[in-house]
N, C-alpha and C positions, 0 to 999 in steps of 0.2 A: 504494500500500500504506500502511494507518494501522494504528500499534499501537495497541493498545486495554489500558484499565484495569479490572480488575475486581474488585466487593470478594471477601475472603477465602472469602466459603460459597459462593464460583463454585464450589470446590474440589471442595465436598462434592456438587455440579451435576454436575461433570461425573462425578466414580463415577455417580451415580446414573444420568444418562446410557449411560458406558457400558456398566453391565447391565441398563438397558430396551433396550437395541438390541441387545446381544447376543443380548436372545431373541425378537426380533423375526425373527431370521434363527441361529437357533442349529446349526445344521447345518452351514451354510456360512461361518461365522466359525469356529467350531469346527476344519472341517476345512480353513480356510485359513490356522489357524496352527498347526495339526500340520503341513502341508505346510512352511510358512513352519521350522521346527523342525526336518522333516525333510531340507530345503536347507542350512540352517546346518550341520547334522551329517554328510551326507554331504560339502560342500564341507570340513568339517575333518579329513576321510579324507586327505585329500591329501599326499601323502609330502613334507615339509619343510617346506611352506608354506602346509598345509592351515588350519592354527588362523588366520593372517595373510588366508585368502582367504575363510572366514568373515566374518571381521569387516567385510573391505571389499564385500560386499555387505550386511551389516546395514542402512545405511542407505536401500538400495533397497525392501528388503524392510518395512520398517520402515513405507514410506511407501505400498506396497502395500496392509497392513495398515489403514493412514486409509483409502484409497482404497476402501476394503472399505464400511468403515465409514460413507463418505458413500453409499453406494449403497445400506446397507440404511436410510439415515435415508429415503432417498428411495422407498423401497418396493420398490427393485430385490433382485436373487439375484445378489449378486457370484459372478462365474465365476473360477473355477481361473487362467485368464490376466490378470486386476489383478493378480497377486504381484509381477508384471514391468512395470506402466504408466509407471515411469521410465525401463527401456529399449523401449520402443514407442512414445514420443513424441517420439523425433526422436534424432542423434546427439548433438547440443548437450546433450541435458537429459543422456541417455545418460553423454557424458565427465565432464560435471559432476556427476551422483552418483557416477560412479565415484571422482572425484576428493576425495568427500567421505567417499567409504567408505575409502582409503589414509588420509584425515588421520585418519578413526578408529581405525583400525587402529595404525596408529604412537604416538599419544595412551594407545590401550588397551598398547599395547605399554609406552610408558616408564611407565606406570602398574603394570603387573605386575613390569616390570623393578627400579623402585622398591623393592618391597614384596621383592623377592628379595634386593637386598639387606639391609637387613634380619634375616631369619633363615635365610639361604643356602636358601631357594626352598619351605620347608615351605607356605605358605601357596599360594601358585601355584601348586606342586602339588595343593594339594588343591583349591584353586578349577577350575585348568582340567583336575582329572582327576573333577569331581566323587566323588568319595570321601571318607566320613565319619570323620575323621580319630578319633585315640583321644583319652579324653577330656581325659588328661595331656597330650598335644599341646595341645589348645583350650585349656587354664590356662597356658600358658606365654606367657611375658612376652614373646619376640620375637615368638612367635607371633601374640598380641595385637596388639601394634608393630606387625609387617604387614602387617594386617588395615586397621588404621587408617588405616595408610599410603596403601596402595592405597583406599580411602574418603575418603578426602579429596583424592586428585589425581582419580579419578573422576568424584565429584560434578561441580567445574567442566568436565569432560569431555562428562558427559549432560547440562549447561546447553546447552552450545558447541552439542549436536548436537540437541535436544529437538525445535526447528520444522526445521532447517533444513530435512531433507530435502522438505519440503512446502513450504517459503519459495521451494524451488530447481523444484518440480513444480510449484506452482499460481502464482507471482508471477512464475517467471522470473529470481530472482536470481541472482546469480555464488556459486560457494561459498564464499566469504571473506565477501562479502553476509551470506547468510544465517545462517554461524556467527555475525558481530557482529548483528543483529538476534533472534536466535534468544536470548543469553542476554541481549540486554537485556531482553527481552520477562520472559522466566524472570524478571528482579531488579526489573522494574515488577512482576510481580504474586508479588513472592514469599509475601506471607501465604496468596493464593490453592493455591500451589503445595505450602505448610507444611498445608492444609487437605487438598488431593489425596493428599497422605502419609498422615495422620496415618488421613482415612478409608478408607484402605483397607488399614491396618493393622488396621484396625477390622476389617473385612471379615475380613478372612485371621483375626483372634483369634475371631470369630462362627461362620466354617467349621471351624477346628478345635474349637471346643469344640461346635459339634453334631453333629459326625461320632465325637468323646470321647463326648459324652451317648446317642447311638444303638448306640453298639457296647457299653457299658453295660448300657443296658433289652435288649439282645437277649444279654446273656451273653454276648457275644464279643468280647475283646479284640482279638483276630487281624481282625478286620472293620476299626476303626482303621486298622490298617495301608495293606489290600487297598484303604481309599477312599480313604486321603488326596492319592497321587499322582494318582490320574486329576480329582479333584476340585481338584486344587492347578491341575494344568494349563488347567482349565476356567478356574480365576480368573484364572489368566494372561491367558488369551484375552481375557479381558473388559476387564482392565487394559491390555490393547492397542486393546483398539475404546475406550477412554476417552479416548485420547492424541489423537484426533482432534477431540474437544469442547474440550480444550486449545487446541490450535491453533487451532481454527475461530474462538474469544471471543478470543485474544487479537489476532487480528488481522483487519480485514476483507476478503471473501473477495470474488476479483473477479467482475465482471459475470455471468458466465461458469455460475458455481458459487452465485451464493445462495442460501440456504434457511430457508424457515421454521423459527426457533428453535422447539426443542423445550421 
């Protein structure tokens, strides 16, 4: 395994990346991260420990999601069962994602725990009840504090976890492995990473003001509304099949799995 250096407009590579491959297979990326969303959600039904048992399969799912993502590079129709190719290839990989999924778990845990205290849990609540808080809540200075809180134990959180799970699927590392590999990679190419940010804020500022500009020319405010989620979700998707052209530049990919860059 070599890590790899790349300059900063890789960043903007790989968005672009990942929404020419999104529609190159957009049915089935599509409906394999509503699946992938719809996993997350049902396992956080779970009476006590439901939100805890989301979280530790994120990372599986997560790497499902690349796994997706290499298949439509290669011209294939990823199937319903990649979600799960960490545990169907073997017990090994199996405990060690599971193992990585509990370190994120715990990680996201003292991160929200953090933020709770804080301003005795406004913020947490509204994070893990997704509900739009009022808007004198959102001005409020603990609230704020929070906020920031939990964003900045975070951030070094999704460094720690960015490759692994794919460092731990495609190279075979141990999960200690590939957490330390994973954010060195992330801090060798961080301009690269500052560019994947920044454009796909871009994106998300593009989507919302043409879905503003069409609900406009058509006289209807209320249309705004009606698109924004299903369209928000779509860029999600996309932002997911992008994490895999991450991974793939920053590090070299074995025998097994090359592929002509795109």
């Amino acid at each position: 395994m070599k890590l790899k250096v790349v300059p900063a407009r890789t960043g903007a590579l790989w968005v672009k990346l990942g929404i020419q491959t999104f529609f190159k297979q957009p049915l089935a990326l599509a409906g394999l991260f509503f699946m992938f969303m719809a996993i997350m959600t049902v396992a956080s039904l779970v009476p006590w420990i439901g939100f805890m048992l989301a979280m530790t399969f994120l990372p599986a799912a997560t790497l499902g999601l690349m796994a997706a993502t290499r298949e439509a590079t290669q011209g294939r129709f990823p199937m319903p069962v990649i979600l799960v190719a960490a545990f169907r290839a073997g017990k090994s990989e199996a405990r060690a994602m599971l193992t990585l999924g509990g370190l994120y778990s715990l990680g996201f845990l003292v991160a929200i725990g953090a933020s709770w205290l804080v301003d005795d849990g406004d913020f947490a609540r509204v994070y893990l009840g997704g509900s739009m808080p009022e808007r004198e809540v959102l001005l409020e200075g603990n609230f704020q504090s929070a906020m920031w809180v939990f964003i900045g134990l975070h951030m070094p959180l999704s460094l720690l976890f960015w490759h692994a799970p794919a460092l731990v699927h495609w190279h075979g590392l141990t999960p200690a492995k590939s957490l330390f590999f994973s954010i060195v990679a992330c801090l060798r190419n961080f301009w690269a990473f500052v560019v994947f940010g920044l454009s796909w804020i871009g994106v998300l500022m593009l989507l919302v003001l043409a879905i503003t500009l069409v609900a406009t020319l058509l006289g209807s405010p209320a249309l705004a509304g009606d698109l924004m989620l299903p369209l928000l979700m779509v860029m999600v998707s996309m932002f997911f099949t992008s994490l895999y052209f991450s991974f793939r530049d920053c590090f070299e990919l074995p025998d097994d799995i090359v592929e002509i860059k795109s």
